[in-house]
C-alpha positions in Angstrom: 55.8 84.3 102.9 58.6 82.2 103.9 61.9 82.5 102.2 64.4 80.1 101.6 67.6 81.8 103.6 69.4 78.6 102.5 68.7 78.8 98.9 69.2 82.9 99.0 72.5 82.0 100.6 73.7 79.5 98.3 72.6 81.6 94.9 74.8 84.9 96.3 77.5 82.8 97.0 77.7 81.4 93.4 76.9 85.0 92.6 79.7 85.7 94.2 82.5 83.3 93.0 81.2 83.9 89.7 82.4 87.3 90.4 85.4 86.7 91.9 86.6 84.6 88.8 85.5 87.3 86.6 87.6 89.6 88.8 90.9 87.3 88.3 90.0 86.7 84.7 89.7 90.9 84.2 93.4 90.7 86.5 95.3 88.4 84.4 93.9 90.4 81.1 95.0 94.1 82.7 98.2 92.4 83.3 98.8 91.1 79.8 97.5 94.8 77.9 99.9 96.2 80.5 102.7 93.6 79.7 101.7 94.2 76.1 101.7 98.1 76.2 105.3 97.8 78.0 106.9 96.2 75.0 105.3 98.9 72.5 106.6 101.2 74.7 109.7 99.6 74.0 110.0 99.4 71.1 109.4 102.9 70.4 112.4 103.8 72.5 114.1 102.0 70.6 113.8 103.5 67.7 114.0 106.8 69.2 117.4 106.0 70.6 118.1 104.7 67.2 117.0 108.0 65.3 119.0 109.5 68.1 122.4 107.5 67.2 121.8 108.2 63.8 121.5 111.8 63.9 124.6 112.0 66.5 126.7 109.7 63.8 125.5 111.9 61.3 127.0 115.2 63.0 129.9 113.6 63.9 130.3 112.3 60.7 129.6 116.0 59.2 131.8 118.1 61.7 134.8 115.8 60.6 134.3 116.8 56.7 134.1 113.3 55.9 130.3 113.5 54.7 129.6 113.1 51.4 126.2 114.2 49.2 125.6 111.1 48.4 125.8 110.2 52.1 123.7 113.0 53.7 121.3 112.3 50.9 121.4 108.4 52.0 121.3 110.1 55.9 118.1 112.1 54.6 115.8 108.9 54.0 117.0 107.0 56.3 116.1 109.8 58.9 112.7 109.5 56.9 112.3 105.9 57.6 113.2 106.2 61.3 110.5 109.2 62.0 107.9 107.1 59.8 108.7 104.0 62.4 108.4 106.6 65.4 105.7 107.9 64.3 104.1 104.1 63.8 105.3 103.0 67.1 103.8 106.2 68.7 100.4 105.3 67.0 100.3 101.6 68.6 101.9 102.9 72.1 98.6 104.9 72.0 96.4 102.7 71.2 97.8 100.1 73.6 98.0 102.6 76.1 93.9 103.2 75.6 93.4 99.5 75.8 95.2 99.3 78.8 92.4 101.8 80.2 89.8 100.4 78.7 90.8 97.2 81.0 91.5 99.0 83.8 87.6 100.5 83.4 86.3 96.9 82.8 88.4 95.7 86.1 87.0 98.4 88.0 83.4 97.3 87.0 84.0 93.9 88.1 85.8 94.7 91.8 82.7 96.3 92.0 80.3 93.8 91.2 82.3 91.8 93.4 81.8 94.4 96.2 78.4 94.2 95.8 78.0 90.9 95.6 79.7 90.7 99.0 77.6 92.9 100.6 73.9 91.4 99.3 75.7 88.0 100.9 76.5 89.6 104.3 73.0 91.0 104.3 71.2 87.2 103.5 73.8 86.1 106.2 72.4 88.7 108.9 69.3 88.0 107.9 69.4 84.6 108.3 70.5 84.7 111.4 67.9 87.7 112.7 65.4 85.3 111.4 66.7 82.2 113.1 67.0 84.5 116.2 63.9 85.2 116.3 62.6 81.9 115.6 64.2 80.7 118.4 62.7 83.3 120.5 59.4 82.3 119.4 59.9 78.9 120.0 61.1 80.0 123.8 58.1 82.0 124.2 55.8 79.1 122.9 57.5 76.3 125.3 57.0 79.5 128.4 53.1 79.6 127.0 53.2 75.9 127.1 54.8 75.3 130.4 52.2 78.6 132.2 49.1 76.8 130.9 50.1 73.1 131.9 50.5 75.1 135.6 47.0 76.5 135.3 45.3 73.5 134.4 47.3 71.5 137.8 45.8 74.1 139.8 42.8 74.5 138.1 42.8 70.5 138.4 43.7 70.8 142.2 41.1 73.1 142.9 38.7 71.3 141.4 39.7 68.2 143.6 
């Protein structure tokens, strides 16, 4: 059974590039969760530095005297509003944050496909060449049978004369 090292070769290097792009395609889209989980990130700081200023105007507001009922009850649900924002900025930080793994995972799987991919093609590749090797080998031992019987049949030819 003969094999054709050529065609091997050439099917695990598309093999190959095929995984390579699926590598830089798995990349760019771990960089954009991870973009996209930065800005969520964001943005719930921000509201927790605005819950923050809020509740530091309030006390200031309140250790002055200059705080109304009406105010701290107008305080009260805005503090409401800012937790139920936190608390909704939290909830997509997570979940942005577990696509961002989830990514991670899938780019993992492809750097290793692509590491095996690169190994099957070194292997064809040393096979190849073993095979060629010994070809030529065989070819050098065929040309030395070759060469050894044309000198037996001289002298058997000379002997004969």
């Amino acid at each position: 059974m003969d094999i054709d090292w050529k065609l091997l070769i050439g099917v695990r290097e598309r093999r190959q590039q095929s995984a390579q792009e699926a590598v830089a395609r798995e990349r760019r889209a771990t960089e954009a969760r991870e973009a996209q989980a930065r800005q969520v990130e964001g943005q719930w700081q921000r509201q927790v530095a605005a819950k923050a200023q809020h509740e530091q105007a309030l006390r200031a507001a309140f250790g002055s005297g200059a705080c109304k009922v009406a105010q701290l009850q107008q305080a009260g649900a805005w503090h409401g509003a800012l937790d139920s924002r936190i608390a909704q900025e939290a909830r997509a930080l997570s979940q942005a944050q577990a696509q961002v793994a989830d990514q991670r995972r899938l780019l993992a799987a492809s750097l290793q496909r692509l590491r095996n991919t690169r190994v099957g093609l070194a292997k064809a590749q040393r096979i190849q060449q073993r095979v060629k090797a010994q070809c030529r080998d065989l070819q050098v031992l065929r040309l030395e049978d070759a060469v050894e019987e044309a000198a037996v049949q001289r002298w058997a030819a000379r002997r004969a004369a």
